[in-house]
N, C-alpha and C positions, 0 to 999 in steps of 0.2 A: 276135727283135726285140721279142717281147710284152714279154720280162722290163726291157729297159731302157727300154720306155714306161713299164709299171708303176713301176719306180723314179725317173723321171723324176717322174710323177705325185704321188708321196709325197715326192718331194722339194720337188715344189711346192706342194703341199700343206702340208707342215710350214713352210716359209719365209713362203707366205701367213698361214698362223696364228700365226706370230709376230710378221709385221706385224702383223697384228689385235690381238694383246695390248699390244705399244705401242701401239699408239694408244686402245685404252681405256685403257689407264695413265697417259696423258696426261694425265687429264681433262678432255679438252681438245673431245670432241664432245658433241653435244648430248644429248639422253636419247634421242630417236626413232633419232638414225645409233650413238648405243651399244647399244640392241636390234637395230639391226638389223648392226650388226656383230657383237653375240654372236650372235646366228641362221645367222649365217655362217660361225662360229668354232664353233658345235657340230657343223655341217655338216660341218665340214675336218677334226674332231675325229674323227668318227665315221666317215669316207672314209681318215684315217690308221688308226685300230684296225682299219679291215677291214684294211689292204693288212698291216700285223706281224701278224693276227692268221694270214693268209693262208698270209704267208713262213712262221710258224711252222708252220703243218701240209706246209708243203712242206718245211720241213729235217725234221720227225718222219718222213715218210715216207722218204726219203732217207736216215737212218739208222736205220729197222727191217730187219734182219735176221732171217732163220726166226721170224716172227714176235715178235719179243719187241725194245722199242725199246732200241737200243744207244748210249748218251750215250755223246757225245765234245765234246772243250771245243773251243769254238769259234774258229779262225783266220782272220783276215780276211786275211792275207799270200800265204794259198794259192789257186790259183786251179784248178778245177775242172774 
């Protein structure tokens, strides 16, 4: 259950941050709600890079064999 919280979380993570870039795209807030919506948006930023930065050393591990990391292209059709 951790993993589809996690994913959940980065999912809302990224949708809130897209909200957040329309609406400074807008120009339509003021200067105070558009800092303080970018301080928001670096936050969601930087909560999304952990969660791929995360996933990524969990597929690296997941695909190291006798030590040495074995690339394989990635399928999102298969399930695990």
């Amino acid at each position: 259950m951790a993993r589809k919280k996690a994913a959940v979380d980065f999912e809302k993570s990224l949708a809130d941050l897209q909200t957040l870039v329309e609406r400074l795209e807008s120009g339509e807030l003021s200067l105070e709600d558009s800092l303080t919506a970018f301080e928001q948006g670096i936050r969601l930023t930087r909560d999304c890079q952990a969660s791929l930065s995360q996933a990524e050393q969990k597929v690296q591990i997941l695909l190291e064999r006798d030590g040495e990391l074995d690339e394989a292209p990635f399928a999102p059709d298969q399930q695990a």
